[in-house]
N, C-alpha and C positions, 0 to 999 in steps of 0.2 A: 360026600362033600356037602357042608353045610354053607347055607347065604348070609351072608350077612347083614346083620339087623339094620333097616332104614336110617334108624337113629344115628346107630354109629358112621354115616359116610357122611364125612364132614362139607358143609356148603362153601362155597367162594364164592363171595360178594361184589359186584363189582366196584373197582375203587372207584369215590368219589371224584365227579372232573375239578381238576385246578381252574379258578378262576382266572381268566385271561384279562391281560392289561389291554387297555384303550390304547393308549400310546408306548412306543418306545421312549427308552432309557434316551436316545439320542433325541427323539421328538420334544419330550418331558423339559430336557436341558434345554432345547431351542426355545420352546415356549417360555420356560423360566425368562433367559439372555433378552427376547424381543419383551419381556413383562417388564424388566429394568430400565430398558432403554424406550420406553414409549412415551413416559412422561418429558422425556429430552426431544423428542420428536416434535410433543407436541406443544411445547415450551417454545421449541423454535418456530415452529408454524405461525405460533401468535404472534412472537416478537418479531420476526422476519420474514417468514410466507407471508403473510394475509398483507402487512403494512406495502412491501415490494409490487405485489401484483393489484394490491389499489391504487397505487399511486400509478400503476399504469392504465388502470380504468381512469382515473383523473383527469389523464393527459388527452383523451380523446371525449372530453367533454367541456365545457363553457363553466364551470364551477366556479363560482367567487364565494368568500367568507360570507355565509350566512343562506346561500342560496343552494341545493345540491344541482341545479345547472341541468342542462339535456345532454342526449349524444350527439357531439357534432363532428363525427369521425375524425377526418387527418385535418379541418380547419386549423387547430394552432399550431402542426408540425407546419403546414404550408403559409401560414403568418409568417412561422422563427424564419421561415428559408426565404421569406424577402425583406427581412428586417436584418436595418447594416447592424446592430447591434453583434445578431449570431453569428453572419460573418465573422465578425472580429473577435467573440468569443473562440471561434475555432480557429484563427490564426494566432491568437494569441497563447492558447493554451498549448497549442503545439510547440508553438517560440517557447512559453515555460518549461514543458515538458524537456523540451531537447538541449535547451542549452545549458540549465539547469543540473542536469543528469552526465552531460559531459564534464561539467566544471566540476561537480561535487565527484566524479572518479577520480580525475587528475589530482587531485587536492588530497582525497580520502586514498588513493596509493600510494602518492607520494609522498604522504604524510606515517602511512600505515609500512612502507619500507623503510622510511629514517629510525624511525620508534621503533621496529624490528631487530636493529644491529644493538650492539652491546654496548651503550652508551651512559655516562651517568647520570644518574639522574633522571632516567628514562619515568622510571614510575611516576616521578610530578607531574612531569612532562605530556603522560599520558591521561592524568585526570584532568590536568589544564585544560586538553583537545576537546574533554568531554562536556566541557560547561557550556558552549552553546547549545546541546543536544537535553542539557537539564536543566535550564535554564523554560520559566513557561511561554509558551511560546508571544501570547498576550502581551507578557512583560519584556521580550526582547524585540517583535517590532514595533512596539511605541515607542523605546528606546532609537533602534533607527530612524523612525518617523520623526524623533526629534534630531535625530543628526541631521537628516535632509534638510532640516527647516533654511529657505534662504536666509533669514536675518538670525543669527547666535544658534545659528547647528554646527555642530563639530567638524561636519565636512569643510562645510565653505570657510572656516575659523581655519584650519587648516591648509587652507589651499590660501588663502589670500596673503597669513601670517608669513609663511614661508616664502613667497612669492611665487609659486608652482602655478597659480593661475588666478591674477588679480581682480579678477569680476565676481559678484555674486551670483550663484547660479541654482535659480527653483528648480533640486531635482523631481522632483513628486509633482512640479505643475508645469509643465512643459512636456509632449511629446514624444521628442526624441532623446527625454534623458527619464521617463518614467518608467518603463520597461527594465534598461538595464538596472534601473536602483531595485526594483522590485527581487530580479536575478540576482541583485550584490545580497539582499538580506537573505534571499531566500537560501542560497548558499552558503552562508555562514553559519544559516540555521540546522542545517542539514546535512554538513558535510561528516560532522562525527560519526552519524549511521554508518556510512563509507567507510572511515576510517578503520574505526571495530570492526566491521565483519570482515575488511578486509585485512586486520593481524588477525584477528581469529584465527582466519584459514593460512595467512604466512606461517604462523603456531604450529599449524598440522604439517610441513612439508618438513622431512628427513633430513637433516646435515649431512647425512652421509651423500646423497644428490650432490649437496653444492660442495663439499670438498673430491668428489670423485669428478665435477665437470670443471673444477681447479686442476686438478691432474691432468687432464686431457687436454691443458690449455685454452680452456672457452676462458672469452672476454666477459665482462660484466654483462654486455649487452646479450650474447648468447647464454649467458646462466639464465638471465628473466626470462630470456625467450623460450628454453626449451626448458626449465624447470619451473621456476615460480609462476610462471602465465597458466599453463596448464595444469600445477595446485591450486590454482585461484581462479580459475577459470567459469564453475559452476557458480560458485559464490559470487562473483560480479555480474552474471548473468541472473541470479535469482535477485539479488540488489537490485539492478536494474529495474524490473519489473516490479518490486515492490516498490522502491521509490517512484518510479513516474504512477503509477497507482495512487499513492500518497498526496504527487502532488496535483496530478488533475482533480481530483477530489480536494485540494485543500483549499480554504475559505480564508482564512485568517491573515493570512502576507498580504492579501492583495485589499481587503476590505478595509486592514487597519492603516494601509499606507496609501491609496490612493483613491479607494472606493471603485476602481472600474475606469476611473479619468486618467488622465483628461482625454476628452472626446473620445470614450470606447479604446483608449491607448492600453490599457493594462487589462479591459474586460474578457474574464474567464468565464467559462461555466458558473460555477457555485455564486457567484455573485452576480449572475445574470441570473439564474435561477430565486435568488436570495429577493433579487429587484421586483421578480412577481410575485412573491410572497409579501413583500412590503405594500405592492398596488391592490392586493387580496383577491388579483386573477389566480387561482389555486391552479386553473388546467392549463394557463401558460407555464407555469412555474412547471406543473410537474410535466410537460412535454422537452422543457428543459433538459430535465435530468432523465427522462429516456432516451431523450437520444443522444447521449453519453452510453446508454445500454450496453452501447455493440460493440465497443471501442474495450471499454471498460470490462465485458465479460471473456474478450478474447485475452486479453492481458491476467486478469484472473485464473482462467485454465491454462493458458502455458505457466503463469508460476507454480502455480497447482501440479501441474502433472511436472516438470521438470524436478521438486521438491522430491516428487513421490518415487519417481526415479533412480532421484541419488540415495533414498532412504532402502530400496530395493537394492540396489548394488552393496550400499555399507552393513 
């Protein structure tokens, strides 16, 4: 038996290790996705973090234009809260909010189930609705503001010509008729929102519903009730909420037709807010608008999360 030669037994080498990755394939993607979206982050941060949460250091200090003021903690919330002024912005803003927000459904339903039916000439009909709502708003209530006017406004020219009510009457400088003028523009302004979202979602319910609860002999009154209120149900609920959002926060009705008068009659937020800004108390003004914060941010998360909701289900 012979050996065999050293030479000929072949060696095996061991293989080379693979180099191992750092990250996974799923890590890699994630890092990528947060790489895209960080400039959005930080975009927002500038234009809405940092402005948001100064203006709430603002409000808890003495700041006027030109001076950056000390900390004088809750001093200007406890000013607003014995100043008749704030009072009156918060009963005022609420009367805005509510009555406003009732009239503009009544109106934009109402409106929004006529234009619904199979009518002619529905389509004019339906961009007519929308000319207040596109209409700027600047340019429509100066327009009011001149109808109010007591001597050659449209209102009192109207009411006196006809003889409906023969006295001149200053809506916009009187009291007890500022308010509701304020409500008459603000609604005319606003009612198209209404209107549209609510044929949108008429749009979305089935004919087959309303001819099936024809069959069964439901009256008109029970067809809205058990078919169209609850198609339209979400949708007036998130309306809501975005409109009275809209209008506590709105400036423009109220600045351009009455300025806040007479005597704190019409004063809201934004124009009580606006008034410290015009005085160049910067930490009144901005204690103003936080304490709108809370009111404000609860209304924002229920539209928020009720939005997110229906986007889950559909």
């Amino acid at each position: 038996m012979t050996a065999t030669p050293a030479a000929d037994i072949p060696t095996v080498r061991p293989a080379a290790p693979h180099p191992r990755r750092r990250f996974s394939a799923a890590t890699q993607d994630a890092i990528f996705a947060y790489g895209l979206v960080l400039p959005v982050v930080l975009l927002l941060i500038g234009l809405v973090g940092y402005p948001f949460f100064y203006a709430i250091y603002v409000s808890f200090t003495d700041r006027v234009v030109g001076n950056d003021g000390q900390w004088i903690g809750l001093a200007n919330f406890r000013y607003l809260a014995g100043a008749p002024a704030f009072s009156s912005a918060i009963w005022n803003t609420v009367v805005l909010v509510v009555v406003t927000g009732l009239l503009k459904l009544a109106i934009g339903l109402g409106l929004a189930l006529l234009v619904n039916q199979h009518l002619p000439g529905r389509g004019l009909f339906r961009s007519f609705l929308m000319l207040p709502w596109a209409m700027p708003a600047f340019v429509a209530y100066l327009t009011w503001r001149v109808m109010f006017q007591p001597i050659g406004g449209g209102i009192n020219l109207v009411l006196t010509n006809t003889g409906l009510y023969p006295h001149i009457v200053d809506w916009l400088g009187q009291r007890s008729t500022a308010m509701p003028s304020v409500i008459l523009a603000a609604v005319w302004r606003g009612f198209p929102f209404w209107f549209v979202s609510i044929l949108a979602a008429l749009q979305t319910i089935p004919n087959e519903l309303y001819e099936a609860a024809r069959v069964d002999g439901a009256t008109a009154w029970q067809r809205f009730r058990n078919v169209t209120w609850p198609g339209i149900r979400q949708v007036v609920i998130i309306t809501t909420l975005l409109s009275s959002i809209w209008t506590a926060n709105s400036f423009e009705h109220v600045w351009l037709l009455t300025q806040g008068g007479p005597s704190d009659a019409t004063m809201v937020f934004p124009v009580l807010a606006y008034f410290g800004m015009q005085t160049q108390r910067l930490g009144e003004a901005a204690a103003v608008s936080v304490a709108m914060l809370p009111v404000l941010m609860i209304l924002v998360f229920v539209a928020t999360s009720m939005m997110q909701n229906r986007e889950d289900r559909d």
